[in-house]
C-alpha positions as CSV (number, residue, x, y, z in Angstrom):
1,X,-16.0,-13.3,7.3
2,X,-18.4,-11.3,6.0
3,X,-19.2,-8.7,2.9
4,X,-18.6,-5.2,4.4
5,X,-16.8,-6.5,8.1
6,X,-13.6,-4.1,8.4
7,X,-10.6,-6.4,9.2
8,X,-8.0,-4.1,9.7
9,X,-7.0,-0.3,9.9
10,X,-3.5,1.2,10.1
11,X,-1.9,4.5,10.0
12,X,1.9,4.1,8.4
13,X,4.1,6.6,9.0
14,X,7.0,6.7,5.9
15,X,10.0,8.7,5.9
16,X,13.0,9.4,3.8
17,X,15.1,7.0,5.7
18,X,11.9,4.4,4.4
19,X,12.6,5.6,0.8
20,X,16.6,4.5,1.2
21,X,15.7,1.2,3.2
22,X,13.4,-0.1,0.8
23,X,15.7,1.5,-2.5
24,X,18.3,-0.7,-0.8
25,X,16.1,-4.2,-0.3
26,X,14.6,-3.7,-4.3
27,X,17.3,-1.9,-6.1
28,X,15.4,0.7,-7.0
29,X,17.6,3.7,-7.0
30,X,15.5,5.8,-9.1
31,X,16.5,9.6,-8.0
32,X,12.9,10.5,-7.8
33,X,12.7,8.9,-4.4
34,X,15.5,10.1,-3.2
35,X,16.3,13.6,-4.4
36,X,14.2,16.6,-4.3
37,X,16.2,18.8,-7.3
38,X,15.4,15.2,-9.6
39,X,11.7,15.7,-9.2
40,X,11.5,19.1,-9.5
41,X,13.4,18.6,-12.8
42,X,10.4,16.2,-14.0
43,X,7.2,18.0,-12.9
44,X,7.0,16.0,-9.7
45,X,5.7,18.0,-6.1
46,X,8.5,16.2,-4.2
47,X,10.3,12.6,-3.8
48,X,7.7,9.7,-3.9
49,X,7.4,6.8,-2.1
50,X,8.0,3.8,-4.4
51,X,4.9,2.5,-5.8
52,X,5.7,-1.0,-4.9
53,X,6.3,0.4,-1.5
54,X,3.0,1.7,-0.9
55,X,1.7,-1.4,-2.4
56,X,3.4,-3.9,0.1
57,X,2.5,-1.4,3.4
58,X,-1.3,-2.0,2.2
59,X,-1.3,-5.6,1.4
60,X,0.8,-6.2,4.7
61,X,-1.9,-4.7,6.7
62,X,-4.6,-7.0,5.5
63,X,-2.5,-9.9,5.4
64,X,-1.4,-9.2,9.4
65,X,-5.1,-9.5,9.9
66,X,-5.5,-13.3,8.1
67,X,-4.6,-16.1,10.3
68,X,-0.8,-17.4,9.7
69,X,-2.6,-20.5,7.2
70,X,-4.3,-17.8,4.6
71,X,-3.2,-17.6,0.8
72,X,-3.1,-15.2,-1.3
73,X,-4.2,-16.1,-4.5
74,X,-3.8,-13.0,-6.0
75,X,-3.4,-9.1,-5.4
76,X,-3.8,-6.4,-7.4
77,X,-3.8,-2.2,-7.8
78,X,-4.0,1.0,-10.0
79,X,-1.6,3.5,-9.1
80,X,-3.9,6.7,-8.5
81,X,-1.5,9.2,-7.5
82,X,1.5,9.6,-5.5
83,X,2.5,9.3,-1.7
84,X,4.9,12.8,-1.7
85,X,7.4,12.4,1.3
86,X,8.4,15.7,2.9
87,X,11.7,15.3,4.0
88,X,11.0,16.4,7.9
89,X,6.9,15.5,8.3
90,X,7.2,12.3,5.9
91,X,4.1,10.9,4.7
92,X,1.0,8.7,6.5
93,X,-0.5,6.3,4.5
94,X,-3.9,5.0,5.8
95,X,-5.1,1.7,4.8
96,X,-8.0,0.1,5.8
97,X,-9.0,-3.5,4.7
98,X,-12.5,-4.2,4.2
99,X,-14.4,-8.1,3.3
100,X,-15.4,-6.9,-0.5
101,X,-17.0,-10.6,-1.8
102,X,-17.4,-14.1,-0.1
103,X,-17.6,-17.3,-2.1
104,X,-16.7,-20.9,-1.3
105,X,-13.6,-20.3,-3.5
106,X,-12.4,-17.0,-2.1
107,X,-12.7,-14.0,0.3
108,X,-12.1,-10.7,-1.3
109,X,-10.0,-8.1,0.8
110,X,-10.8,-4.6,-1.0
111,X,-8.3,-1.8,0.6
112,X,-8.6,1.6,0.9
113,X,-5.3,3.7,0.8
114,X,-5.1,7.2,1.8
115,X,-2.5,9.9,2.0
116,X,-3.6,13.4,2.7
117,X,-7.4,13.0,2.3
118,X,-6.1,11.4,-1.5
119,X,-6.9,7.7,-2.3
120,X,-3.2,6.8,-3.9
121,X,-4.4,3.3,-4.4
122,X,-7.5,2.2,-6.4
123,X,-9.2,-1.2,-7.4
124,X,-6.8,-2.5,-4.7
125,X,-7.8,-5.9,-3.7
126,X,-6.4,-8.9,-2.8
127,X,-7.8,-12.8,-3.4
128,X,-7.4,-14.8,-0.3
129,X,-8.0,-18.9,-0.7
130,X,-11.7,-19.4,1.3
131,X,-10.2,-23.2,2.4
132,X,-7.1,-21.3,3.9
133,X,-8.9,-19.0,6.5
């Protein structure tokens, strides 16, 4: 691998039915992600996709792109701003993943994470063991 080599690019598509599947697999209910009245009520443009959610779908694009022996040492994001999901169109997310350093302990995988022309993601980057790949 190489500093700058593109390693993998991805469209996801998220819907509402994502919001409930995922609220169901982390427990986290929160109405905000669910119910458009809730997030009106507090400021928000619409229902958000969990953070954590748009977290996973970004790190599971660059890790689909390691070879089945990689390890992630560590991974790590700022929340930027929100993914809104419209309850007919839903919400893409694009992510590409992008070789940000190389040493002989560790490849960097910096990620890019769009949703309407907005990065929603930032300083997203995960630490993959160099002896793994």
């Amino acid at each position: 691998m190489n500093v700058g080599d593109i390693i993998a690019e991805r469209t996801v598509h998220l819907t509402r039915e994502s919001l409930v599947r995922y609220a169901g697999a982390s427990g986290d209910f929160n109405p905000i992600h669910y119910r458009d009245d809730v997030a009106a009520e507090v400021g928000l443009p619409g229902v958000l996709a969990h953070g954590m959610l748009t977290m996973g779908v970004a790190s599971s694009v660059a890790i689909a792109a390691l070879p089945g022996t990689a390890r992630v040492l560590d991974y790590g994001v700022r929340f930027a701003r929100p993914v809104v999901v419209d309850p007919q169109a839903g919400a893409d997310v694009a992510i590409t993943a992008k070789v940000g350093a190389v040493d002989e302990t560790a490849v960097r995988i910096d990620l890019v994470v769009t949703h309407a022309d907005t990065t929603v993601l930032v300083k997203a980057q995960l630490r993959i063991a160099a002896d793994s790949l």
